[in-house]
C-alpha positions as CSV (number, residue, x, y, z in Angstrom):
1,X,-15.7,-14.8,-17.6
2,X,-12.1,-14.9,-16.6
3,X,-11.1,-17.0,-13.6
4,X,-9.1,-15.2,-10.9
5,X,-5.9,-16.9,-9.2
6,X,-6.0,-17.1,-5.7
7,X,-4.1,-15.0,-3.8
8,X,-2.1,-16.0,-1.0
9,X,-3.0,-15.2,2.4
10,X,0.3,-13.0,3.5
11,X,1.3,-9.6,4.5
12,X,1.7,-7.8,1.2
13,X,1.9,-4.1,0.3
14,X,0.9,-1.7,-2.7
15,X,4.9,-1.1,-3.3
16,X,4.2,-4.8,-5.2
17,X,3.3,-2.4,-8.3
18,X,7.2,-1.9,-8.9
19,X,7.0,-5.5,-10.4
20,X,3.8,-6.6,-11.0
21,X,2.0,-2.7,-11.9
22,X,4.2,-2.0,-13.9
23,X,4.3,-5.3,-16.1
24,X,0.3,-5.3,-16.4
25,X,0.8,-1.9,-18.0
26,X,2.9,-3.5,-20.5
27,X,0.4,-5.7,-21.0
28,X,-3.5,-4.7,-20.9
29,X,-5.7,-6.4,-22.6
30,X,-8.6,-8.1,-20.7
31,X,-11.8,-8.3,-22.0
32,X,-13.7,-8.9,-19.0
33,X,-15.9,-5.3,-18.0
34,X,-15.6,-4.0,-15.0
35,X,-18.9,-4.3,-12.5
36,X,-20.1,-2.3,-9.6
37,X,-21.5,-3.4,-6.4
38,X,-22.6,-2.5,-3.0
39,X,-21.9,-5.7,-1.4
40,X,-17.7,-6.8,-0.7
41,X,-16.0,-7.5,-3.8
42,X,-15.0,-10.8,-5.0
43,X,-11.9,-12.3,-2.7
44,X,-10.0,-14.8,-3.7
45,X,-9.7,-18.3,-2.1
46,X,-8.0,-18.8,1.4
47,X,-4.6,-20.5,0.9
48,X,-2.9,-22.4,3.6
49,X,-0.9,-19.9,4.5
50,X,-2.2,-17.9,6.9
51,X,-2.5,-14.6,9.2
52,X,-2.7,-14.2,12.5
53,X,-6.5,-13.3,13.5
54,X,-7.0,-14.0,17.0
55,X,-9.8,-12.0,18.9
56,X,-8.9,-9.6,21.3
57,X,-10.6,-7.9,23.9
58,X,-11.8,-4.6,21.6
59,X,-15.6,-4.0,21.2
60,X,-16.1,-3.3,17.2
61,X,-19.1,-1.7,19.3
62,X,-16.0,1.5,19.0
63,X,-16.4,2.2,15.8
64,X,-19.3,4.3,15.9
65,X,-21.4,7.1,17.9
66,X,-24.2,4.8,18.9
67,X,-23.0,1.5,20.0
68,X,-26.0,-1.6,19.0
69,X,-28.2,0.9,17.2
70,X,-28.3,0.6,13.5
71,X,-28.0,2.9,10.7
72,X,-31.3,3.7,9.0
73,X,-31.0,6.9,7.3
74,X,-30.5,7.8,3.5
75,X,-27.4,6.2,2.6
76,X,-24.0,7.9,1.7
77,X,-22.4,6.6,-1.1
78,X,-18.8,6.2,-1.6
79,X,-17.2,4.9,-4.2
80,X,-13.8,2.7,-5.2
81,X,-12.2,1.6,-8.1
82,X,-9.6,-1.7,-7.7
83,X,-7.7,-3.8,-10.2
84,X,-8.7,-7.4,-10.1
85,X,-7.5,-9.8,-12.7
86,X,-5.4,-13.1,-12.7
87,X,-2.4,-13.0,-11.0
88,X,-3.0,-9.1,-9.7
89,X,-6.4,-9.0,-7.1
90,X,-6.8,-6.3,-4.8
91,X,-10.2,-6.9,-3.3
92,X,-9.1,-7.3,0.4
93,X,-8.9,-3.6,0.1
94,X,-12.5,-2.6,-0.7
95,X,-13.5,-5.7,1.4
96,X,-12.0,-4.2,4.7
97,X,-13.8,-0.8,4.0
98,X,-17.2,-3.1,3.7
99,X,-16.3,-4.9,6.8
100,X,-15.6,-1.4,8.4
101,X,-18.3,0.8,6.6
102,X,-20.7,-2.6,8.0
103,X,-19.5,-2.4,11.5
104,X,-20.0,1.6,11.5
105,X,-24.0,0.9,10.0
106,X,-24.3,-1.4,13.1
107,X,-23.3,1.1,15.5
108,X,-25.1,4.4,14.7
109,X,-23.5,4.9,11.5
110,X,-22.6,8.6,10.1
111,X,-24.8,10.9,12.1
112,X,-27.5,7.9,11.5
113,X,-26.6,7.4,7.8
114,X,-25.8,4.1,6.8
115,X,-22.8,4.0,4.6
116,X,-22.8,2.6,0.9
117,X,-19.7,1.5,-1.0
118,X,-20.3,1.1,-4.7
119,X,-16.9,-1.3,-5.5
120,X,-15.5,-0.8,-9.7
121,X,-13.1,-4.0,-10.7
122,X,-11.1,-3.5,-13.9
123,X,-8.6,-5.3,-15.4
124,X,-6.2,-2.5,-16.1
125,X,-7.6,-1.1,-19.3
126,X,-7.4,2.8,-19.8
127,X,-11.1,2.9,-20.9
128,X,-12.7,0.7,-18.4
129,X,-11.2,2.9,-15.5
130,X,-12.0,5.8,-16.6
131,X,-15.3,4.3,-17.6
132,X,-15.4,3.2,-14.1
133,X,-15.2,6.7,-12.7
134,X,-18.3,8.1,-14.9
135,X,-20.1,5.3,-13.4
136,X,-19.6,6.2,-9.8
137,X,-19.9,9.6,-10.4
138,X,-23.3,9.6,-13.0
139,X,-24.8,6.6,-12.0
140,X,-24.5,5.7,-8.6
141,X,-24.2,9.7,-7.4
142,X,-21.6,9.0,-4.8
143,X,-19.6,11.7,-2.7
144,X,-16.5,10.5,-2.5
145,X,-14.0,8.1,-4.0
146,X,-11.9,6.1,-1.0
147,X,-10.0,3.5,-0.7
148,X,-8.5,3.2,-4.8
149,X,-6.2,0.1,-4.8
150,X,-5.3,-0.2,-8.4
151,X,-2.7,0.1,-11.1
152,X,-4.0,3.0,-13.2
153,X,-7.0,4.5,-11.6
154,X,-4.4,7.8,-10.1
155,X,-2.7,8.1,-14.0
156,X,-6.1,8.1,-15.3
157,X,-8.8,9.8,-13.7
158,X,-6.8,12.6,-11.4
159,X,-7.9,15.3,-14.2
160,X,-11.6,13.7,-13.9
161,X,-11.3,14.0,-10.3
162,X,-9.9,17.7,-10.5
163,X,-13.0,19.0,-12.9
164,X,-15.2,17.5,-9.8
165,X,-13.7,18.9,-7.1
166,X,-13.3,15.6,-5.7
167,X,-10.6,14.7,-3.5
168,X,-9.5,11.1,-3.6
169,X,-7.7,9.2,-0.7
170,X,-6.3,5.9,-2.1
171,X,-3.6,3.2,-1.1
172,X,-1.3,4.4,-3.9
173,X,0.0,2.3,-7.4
174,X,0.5,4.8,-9.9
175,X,3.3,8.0,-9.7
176,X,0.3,10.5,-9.9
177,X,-1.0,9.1,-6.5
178,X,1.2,11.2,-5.1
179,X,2.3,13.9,-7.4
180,X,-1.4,15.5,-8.1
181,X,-2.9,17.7,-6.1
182,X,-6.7,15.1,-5.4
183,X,-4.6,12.3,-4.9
184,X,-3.4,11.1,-1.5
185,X,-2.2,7.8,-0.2
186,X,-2.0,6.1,2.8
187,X,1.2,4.1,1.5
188,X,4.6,4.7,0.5
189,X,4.7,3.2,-3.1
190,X,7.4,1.6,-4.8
191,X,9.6,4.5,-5.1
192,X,9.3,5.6,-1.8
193,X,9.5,2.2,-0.5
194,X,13.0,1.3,-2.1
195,X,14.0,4.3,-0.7
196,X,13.5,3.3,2.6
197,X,15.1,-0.5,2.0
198,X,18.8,1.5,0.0
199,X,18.5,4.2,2.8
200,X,18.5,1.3,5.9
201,X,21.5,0.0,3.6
202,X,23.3,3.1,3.5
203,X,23.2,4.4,7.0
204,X,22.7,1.1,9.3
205,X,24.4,-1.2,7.2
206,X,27.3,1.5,6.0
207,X,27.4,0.0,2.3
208,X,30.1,1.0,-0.1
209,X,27.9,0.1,-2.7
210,X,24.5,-0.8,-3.2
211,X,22.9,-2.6,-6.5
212,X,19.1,-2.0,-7.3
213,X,17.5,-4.5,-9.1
214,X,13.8,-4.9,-10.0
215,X,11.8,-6.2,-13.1
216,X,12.6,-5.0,-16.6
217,X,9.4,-3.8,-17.3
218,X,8.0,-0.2,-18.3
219,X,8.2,2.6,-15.1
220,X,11.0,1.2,-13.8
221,X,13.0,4.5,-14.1
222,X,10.7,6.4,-12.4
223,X,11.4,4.1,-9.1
224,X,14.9,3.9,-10.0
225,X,15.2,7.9,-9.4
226,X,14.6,7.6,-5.8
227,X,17.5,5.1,-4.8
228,X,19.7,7.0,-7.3
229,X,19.5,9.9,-5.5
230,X,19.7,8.6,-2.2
231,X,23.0,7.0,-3.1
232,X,24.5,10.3,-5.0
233,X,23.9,12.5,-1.8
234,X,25.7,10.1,0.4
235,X,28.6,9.5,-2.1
236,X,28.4,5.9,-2.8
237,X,27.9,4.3,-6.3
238,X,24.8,2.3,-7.0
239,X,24.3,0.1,-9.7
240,X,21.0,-0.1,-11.4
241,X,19.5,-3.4,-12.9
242,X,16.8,-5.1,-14.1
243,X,15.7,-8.3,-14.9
244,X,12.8,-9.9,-16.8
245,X,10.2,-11.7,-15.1
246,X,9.7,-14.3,-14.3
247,X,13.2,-15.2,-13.4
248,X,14.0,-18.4,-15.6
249,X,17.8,-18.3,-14.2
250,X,18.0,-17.6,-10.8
251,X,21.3,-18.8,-10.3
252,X,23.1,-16.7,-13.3
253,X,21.3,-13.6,-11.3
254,X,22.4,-14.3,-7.8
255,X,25.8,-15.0,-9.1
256,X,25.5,-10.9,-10.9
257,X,24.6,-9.5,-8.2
258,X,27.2,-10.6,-5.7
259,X,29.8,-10.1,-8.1
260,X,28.4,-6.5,-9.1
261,X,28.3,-5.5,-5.1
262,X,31.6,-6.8,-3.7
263,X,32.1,-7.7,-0.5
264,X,31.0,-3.9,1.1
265,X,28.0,-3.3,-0.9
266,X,24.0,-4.1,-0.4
267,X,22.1,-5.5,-2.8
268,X,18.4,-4.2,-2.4
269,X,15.4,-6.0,-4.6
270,X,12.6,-4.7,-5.9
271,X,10.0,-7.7,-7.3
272,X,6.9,-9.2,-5.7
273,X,7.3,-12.3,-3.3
274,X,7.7,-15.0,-5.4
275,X,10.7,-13.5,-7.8
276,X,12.1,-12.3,-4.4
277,X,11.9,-15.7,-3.5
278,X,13.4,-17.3,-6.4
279,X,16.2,-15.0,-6.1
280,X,17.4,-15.5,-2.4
281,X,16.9,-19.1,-2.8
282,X,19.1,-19.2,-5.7
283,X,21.7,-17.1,-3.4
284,X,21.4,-19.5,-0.4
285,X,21.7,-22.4,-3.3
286,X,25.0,-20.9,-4.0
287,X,26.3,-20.1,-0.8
288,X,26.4,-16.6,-1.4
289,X,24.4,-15.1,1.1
290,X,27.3,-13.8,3.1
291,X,29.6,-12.7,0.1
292,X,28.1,-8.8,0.2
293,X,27.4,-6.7,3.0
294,X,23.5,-7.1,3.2
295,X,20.6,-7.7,1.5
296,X,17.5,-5.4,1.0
297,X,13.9,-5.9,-0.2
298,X,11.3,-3.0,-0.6
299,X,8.1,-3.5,1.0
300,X,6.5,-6.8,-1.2
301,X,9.0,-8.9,0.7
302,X,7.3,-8.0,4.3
303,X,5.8,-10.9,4.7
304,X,5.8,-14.2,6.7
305,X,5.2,-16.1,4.1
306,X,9.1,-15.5,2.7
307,X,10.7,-15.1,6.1
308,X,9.0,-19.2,6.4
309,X,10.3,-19.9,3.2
310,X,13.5,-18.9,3.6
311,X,14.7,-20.3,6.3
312,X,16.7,-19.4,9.2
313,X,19.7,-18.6,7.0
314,X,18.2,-15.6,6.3
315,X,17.3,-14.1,9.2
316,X,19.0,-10.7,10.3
317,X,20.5,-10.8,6.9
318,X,17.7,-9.5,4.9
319,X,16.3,-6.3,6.2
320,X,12.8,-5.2,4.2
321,X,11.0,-1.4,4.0
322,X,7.4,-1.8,5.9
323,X,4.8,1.1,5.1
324,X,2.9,0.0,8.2
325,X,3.4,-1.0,11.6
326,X,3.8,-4.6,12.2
327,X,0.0,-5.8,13.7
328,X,1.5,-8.9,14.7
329,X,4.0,-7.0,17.1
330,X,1.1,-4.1,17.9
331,X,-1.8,-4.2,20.2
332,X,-2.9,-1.2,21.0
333,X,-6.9,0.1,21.2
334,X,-6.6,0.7,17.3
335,X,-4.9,-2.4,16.3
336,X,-7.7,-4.2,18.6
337,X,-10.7,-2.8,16.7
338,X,-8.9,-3.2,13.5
339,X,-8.4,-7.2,14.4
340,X,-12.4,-7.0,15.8
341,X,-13.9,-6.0,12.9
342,X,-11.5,-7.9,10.5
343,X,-12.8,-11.1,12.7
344,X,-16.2,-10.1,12.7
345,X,-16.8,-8.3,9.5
346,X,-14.3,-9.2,7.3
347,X,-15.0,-12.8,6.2
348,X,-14.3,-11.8,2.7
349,X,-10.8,-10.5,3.5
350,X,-9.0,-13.5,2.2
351,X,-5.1,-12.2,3.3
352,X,-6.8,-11.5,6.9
353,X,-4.3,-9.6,9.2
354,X,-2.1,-7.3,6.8
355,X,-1.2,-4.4,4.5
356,X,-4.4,-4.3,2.7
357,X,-6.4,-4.7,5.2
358,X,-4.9,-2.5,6.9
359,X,-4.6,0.5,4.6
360,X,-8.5,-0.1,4.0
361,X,-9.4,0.1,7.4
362,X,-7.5,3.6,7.6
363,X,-8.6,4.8,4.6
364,X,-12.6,3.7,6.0
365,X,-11.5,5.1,9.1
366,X,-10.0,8.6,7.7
367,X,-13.3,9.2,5.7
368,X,-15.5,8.8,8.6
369,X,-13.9,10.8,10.9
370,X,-14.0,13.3,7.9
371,X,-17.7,12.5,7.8
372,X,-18.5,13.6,11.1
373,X,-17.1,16.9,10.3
374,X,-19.8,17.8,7.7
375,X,-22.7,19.6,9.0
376,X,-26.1,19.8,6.8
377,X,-26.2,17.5,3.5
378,X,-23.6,15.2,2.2
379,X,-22.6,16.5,-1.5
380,X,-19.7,16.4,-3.2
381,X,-19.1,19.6,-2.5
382,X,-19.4,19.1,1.6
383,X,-18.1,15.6,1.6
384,X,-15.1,16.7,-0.5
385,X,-14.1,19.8,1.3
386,X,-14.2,17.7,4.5
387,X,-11.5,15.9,3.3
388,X,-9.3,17.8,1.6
389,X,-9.5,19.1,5.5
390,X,-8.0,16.1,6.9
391,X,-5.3,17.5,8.9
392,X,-2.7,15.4,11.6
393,X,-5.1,12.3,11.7
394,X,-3.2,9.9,13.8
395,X,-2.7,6.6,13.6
396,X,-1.1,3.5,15.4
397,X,-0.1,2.2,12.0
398,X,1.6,5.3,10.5
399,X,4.5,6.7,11.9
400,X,3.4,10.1,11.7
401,X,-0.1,11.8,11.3
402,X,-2.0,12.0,8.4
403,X,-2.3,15.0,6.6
404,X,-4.6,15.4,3.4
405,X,-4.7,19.6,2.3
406,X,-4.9,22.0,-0.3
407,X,-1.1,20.8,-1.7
408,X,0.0,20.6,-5.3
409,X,1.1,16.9,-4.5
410,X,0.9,14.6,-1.6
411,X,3.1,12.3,0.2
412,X,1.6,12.1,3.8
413,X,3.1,8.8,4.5
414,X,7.1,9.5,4.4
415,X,8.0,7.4,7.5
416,X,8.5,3.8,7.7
417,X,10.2,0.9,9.5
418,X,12.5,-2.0,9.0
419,X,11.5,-5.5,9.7
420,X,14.0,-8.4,9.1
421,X,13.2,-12.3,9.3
422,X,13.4,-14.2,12.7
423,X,11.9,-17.5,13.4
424,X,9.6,-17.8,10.0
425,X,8.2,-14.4,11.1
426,X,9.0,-10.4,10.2
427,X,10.2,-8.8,13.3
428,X,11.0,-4.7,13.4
429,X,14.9,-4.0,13.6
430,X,14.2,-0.4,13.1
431,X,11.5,2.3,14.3
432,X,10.2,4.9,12.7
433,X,12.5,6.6,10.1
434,X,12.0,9.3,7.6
435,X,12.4,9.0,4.0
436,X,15.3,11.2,3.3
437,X,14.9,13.9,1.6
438,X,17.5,13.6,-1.0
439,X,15.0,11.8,-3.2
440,X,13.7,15.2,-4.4
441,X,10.2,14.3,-4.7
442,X,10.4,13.7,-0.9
443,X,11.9,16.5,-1.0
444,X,9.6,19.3,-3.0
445,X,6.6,17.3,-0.8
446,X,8.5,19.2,2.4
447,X,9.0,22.1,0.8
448,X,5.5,22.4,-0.7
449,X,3.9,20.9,3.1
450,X,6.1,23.6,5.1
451,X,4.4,26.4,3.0
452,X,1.3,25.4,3.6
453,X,1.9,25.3,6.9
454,X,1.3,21.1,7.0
455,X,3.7,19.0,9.2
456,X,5.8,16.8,6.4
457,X,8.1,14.5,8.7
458,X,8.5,13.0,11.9
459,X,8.5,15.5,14.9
């Protein structure tokens, strides 16, 4: 059996797969089969680097109808199907729905149905996630598939899922997680999160120029096409790179993209933590961190862990996308039960406090409120229809409710913020802002929302 790296403990988000997805894709080839089971996937190892996880004062006693009184009815089983390999684990996902799914068994569960989750790891191979699906669907009999944190699984089961009827909520890798119509995400993605990092650039920085870099691997264009278009509508040039991973001269980089962006323009990144990291220290290195206008990250680079390694050098010069609000900055009643069950339940969420974790506990959260709209048995059918229903669920970590409905593709999440580094830590510079519209996926998503009569954008 293959070991799996540890992962370290940090604020990450799904927008990661603009480096990391993408290259896996280039190169599948695992052996390992994937397995299915009811009890929290593997986690990896907790590093030293940690998140914040105090208690608070919330009762995880709110996350269900009956508070103490356990769940003893015929299960309802849900299932999930995340990527876990070396070097790319996304278990805290699936491990925050257990921890939420547990608290909600402990507390009267779903009209005194215990939930199930029946978890699928692959190793992103085309056959095994597909395989994966069947599975769920023929062997376990579940009614739902929530909380999808992989590379592949939207490309290839969103037919599968269409012959079903079976509506999938997900914290979105793939492009089909949110261009299909039984698809929908609780994230932005990498395209929609550099949008958000070259728009902050544009309008609250006023480049003249901004340069796009990210990893020179395959699907790179289709994140490209965002940025592009965000910098043709407001008549600025952009220059589009890419680099192959991992970065072996970080200095030769830096020095390119200082000299391509000039003085005015931004230079916004696209790469996972550590290539991030490799290049901004190579900048600092060289002195150049004050040589172009700013410096932009998509949403990989929210995280403590680079605003510590960086320095102070860096702060309120690097400004990064966040999908989520900030639940260091946040306390608020949902924010406390989030932190309650994470500290109670969620032992095998190795990152603790951040975007996994947090997307999983709105994606358990979104299907139970779903849940307790079905009345008589829970089929595919019912279960399915009640979600596809989901309509202005509201969160304290979105900027804008959530939306699921009967739409030919789904962006729901299309609002974000901008945290920079202060102190070692991600602080919010900027509240929530929508994704502009001149990406013209963002775009047709308002168009197709407006005529189905679904709020698309922040009120």
């Amino acid at each position: 059996m293959s070991k799996y790296k540890d992962a370290p403990r940090v604020r990450l988000s799904f927008a990661l797969a603009a480096a990391v997805g993408a290259m896996i894709l280039a190169g599948c080839g695992s052996s390992s089969k994937s397995t299915s089971t009811t009890t929290p996937a593997p986690a990896p190892a907790p590093s030293t680097t940690t998140s914040t996880t105090a208690a608070t004062s919330s009762s995880t006693s709110a996350c269900g109808s009956k508070p103490g009184v356990a769940a003893t009815g015929t299960p309802i089983n849900i299932g999930t199907i995340d990527t876990h390999q070396p070097g790319t684990d996304f278990t805290d996902g699936p491990n925050m729905i257990n921890a939420y799914f547990a608290c909600v068994n402990a507390n009267g569960g779903v009209d005194g149905h215990p939930l199930k989750l029946f978890v699928e790891l692959d190793q992103t191979q085309p056959a095994q996630v597909a395989a994966a699906a069947k599975q769920l669907i023929q062997s376990d009999h579940v009614v739902a598939i929530d909380g999808v944190f992989d590379l592949l699984e939207c490309t290839i089961d969103q037919s599968y899922w269409k012959s079903l009827g079976i509506f999938e909520m997900d914290a979105g890798i793939a492009p089909e997680c949110w261009s299909t119509p039984n698809s929908a995400a609780v994230n932005m993605g990498p395209r929609y999160s550099s949008d958000g990092a070259v728009q902050y650039a544009l309008a609250s920085e006023h480049a003249s120029k901004i340069v796009f870099v990210q990893s020179n691997v395959p699907g790179t264009g289709y994140i490209a096409a965002g940025p592009a278009a965000l910098a043709k509508a407001s008549k600025v040039p952009i220059t589009e790179l890419t680099e192959n991973v991992p970065i072996t001269d970080a200095s030769s980089v830096a020095l390119n993209l200082v000299d391509d962006a000039g003085s005015n323009g931004s230079v916004v990144l696209n790469f996972t933590p550590p290539e991030a990291l490799v290049i901004l220290q190579a900048v600092q290195k060289l002195g150049l961190e004050d040589r172009v206008k700013s410096w932009g990250c998509s949403t990989p680079c929210d995280t403590d862990f680079l605003a510590k390694a960086l320095g102070p050098k860096w702060d309120h010069k690097l400004f990064v996308n966040a999908e989520a609000t900030d639940a260091d900055d946040h306390n608020g009643p949902e924010m406390q039960l989030y932190k309650a069950i994470l500290a109670k339940y969620g032992s095998s969420v190795a990152g603790g406090i951040g975007s996994f974790s947090q997307f999983g506990f709105l994606l358990a959260k979104f299907l139970v409120q779903a849940l307790d709209t079905v009345h008589g048995a829970y089929t595919i059918k019912s279960v399915n229809t009640a979600i596809e229903g989901i309509k202005d669920y509201k969160s304290e970590m979105l900027c804008q409710p959530w939306t699921y409905g009967n739409l030919a593709l789904h962006i729901p999440n299309n609002a974000d913020y901008t945290v920079t580094p202060e102190s070692g830590k991600m602080i919010t510079v900027q509240g929530c802002t929508s994704i502009s519209s001149a990406d013209p996926q963002i775009a047709q998503y308002h168009k197709v929302a407006s005529a189905h009569g679904v709020a698309s954008g922040l009120s």
